[in-house]
N, C-alpha and C positions, 0 to 999 in steps of 0.2 A: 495373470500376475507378472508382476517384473520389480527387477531394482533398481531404485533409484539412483541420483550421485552416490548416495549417502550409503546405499545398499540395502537398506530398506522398504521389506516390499510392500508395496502399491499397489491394493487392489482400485481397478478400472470403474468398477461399479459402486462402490460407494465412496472412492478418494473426493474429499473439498476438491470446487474447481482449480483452487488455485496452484495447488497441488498437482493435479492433472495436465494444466497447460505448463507447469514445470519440468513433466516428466516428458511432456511433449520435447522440451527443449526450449521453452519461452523464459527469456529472462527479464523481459520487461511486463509486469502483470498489471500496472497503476490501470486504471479506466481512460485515462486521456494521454495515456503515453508519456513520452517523453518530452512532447512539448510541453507539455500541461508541467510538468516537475519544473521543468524549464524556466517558465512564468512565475513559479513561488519562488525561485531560487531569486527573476529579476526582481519580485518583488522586497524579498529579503536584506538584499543588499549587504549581503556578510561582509565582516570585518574582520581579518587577522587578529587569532588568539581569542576568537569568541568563542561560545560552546554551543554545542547543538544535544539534546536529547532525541534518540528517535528509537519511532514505536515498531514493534514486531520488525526488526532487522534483519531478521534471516541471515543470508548469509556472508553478512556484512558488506555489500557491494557499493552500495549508495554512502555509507559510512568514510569507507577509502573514500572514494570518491568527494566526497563534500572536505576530509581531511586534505587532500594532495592537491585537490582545485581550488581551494578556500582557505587553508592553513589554519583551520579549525581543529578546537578540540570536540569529539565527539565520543561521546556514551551510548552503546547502543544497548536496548531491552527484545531480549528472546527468549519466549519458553522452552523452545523446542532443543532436547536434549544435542538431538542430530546436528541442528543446523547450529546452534551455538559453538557447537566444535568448529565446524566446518570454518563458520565466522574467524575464532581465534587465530587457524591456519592461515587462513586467506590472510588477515590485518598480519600475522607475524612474519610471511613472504613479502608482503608489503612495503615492510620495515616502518609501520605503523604504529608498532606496541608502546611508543610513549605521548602517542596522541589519541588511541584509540579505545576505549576500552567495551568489550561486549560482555553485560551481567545478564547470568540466566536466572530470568525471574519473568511475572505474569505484569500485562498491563496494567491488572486490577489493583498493583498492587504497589504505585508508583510512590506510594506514603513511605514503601520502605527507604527510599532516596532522602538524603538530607542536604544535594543541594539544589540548588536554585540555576537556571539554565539560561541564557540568552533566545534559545531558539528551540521549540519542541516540533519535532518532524513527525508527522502520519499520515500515510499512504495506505489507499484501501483497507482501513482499519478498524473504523465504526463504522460503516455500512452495516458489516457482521454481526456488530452488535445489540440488543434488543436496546425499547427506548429510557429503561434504567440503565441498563448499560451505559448506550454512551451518556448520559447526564453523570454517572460517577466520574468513567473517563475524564469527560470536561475538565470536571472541576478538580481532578487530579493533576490532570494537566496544566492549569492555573494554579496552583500551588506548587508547581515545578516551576514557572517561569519568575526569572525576575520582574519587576515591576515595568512595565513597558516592554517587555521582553515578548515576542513574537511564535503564534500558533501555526503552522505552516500545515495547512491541511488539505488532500486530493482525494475525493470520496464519489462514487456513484449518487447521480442525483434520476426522482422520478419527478416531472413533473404534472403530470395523468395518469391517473387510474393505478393509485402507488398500490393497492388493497393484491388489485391483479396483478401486478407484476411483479410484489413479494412472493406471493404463490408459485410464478414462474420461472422465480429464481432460485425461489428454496428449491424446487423440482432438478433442476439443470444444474444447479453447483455442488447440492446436496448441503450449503449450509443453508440458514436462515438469515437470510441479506437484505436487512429492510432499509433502501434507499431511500434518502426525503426528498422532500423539491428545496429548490433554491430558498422560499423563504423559512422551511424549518431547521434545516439546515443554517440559517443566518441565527435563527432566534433561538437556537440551542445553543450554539455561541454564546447569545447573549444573556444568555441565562446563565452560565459558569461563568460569568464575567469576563467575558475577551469580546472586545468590540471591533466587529468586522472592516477593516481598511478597505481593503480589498476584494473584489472577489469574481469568476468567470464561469460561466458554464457552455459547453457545449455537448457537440457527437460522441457519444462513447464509442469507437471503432476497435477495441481490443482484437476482433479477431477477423477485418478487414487487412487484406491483404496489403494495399497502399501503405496503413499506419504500419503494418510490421517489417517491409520492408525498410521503413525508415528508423523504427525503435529496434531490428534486430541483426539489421544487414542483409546483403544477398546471402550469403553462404548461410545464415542465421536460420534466414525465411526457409531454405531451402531444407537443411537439417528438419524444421518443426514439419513442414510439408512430407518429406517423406517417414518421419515416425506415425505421424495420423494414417500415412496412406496405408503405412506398411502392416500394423496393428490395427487389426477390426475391432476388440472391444474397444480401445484410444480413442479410433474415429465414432462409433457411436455416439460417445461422449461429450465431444469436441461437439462434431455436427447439430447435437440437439442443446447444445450450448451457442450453437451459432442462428439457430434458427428463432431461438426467443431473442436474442439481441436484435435479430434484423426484424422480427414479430413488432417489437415496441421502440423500433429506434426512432419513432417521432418524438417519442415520450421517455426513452432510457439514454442518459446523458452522462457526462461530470462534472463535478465543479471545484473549484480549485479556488481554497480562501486563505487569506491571512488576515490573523486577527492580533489585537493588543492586549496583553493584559492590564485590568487596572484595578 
């Protein structure tokens, strides 16, 4: 056991991975990194004074971010009591508090919003969830957007033997992570009404060395490196997290879409 930023402790053995490469010290958790955000943002093409909604924000990083690089207004959604704190600190050190706002409330539950957004952000967010799930999502998410307003989304994609490698994920992250391939992924879009513009897929490398040098820095890399090494439950963890990714990485990817609403 240990404690996190937040002080809350972290059991090794059954924490979500995402949560674990957290405590590792990972701040970049998307599946295709930071280039991949990258690509939605060229795709996007923000505009000063637009608005973005984005999903499970944690602890508001990307929020700043999109506000101080974009001069956007952004709203973010967070369950978690923890990190919604953390969030509000972070944006009010920022000096963000009149462009930012973070509400703690559940994805599911996007109906409670009454406006309408330019731009809705989601990052490794339905993978998680099961195939009602994301179709609510969806279509919640389409009823946030204004009309022609833009779905910016970066998801684990399977494209082989998805049956198996759900199983291998649920095993190793400890949630139930059921990644599509490229074309379900397109046609669940299309089924909530947002018609795919755009869209890319590639290598998932989240826990390749290469990619985290570039999504975390030297000193970054270097920090996650020795908490794994140093922590034998951590590295357990890590390690048989790393061996299903490298197990299926012909067939475990990401893909990165933006869609329209219409």
């Amino acid at each position: 056991m240990v404690k996190t930023m937040t002080q809350t402790k972290l059991n090794f053995e059954t924490a979500p991975g995402h949560q674990l490469l957290a405590a590792a010290g990972k701040k970049v958790l998307r599946p295709g990194g930071r280039i991949a955000t990258e690509q939605l943002f060229q795709w996007a093409n923000f505009q000063p004074g637009e608005t973005v909604l984005e999903l499970a924000s944690s602890f508001g990083d990307s929020a700043i971010a999109l506000a101080q690089r974009y001069n956007l207004r952004v709203v973010g959604i967070e369950k978690n009591s923890d990190s919604i704190a953390r969030a509000r600190a972070n944006v009010a050190a920022a000096g963000l508090s009149d462009r930012i706002q973070m509400i703690e409330d559940d994805i599911f539950h996007l109906d409670r919003l009454s406006e309408q957004f330019d731009y809705v952000l989601a990052e490794a967010i339905l993978t998680m969830q099961s195939p009602s799930g994301k179709a609510k999502i969806l279509a919640s998410i389409h009823d946030r957007l204004k009309p022609g307003g833009k779905f910016l989304s970066h998801e684990l994609a399977a494209q082989n033997r998805e049956a198996e490698i759900h199983r291998a994920l649920a095993e190793v992250i400890r949630v139930n992570a059921t990644p599509l391939s490229e074309t379900n992924w397109i046609a669940a879009c299309e089924t909530a009404g947002l018609t795919v513009q755009h869209h890319h897929t590639s290598a998932m490398n989240l826990l390749n060395p290469q990619q985290m040098l570039r999504d975390e820095g030297a000193i970054g890399t270097a920090r996650i490196f020795w908490n794994v090494l140093t922590q034998p439950p951590l590295r357990k963890r890590v390690l048989a997290m790393r061996r299903v990714f490298q197990k299926y990485q012909q067939d475990l990817g990401y893909i990165v879409l933006c869609t329209i609403a219409h």
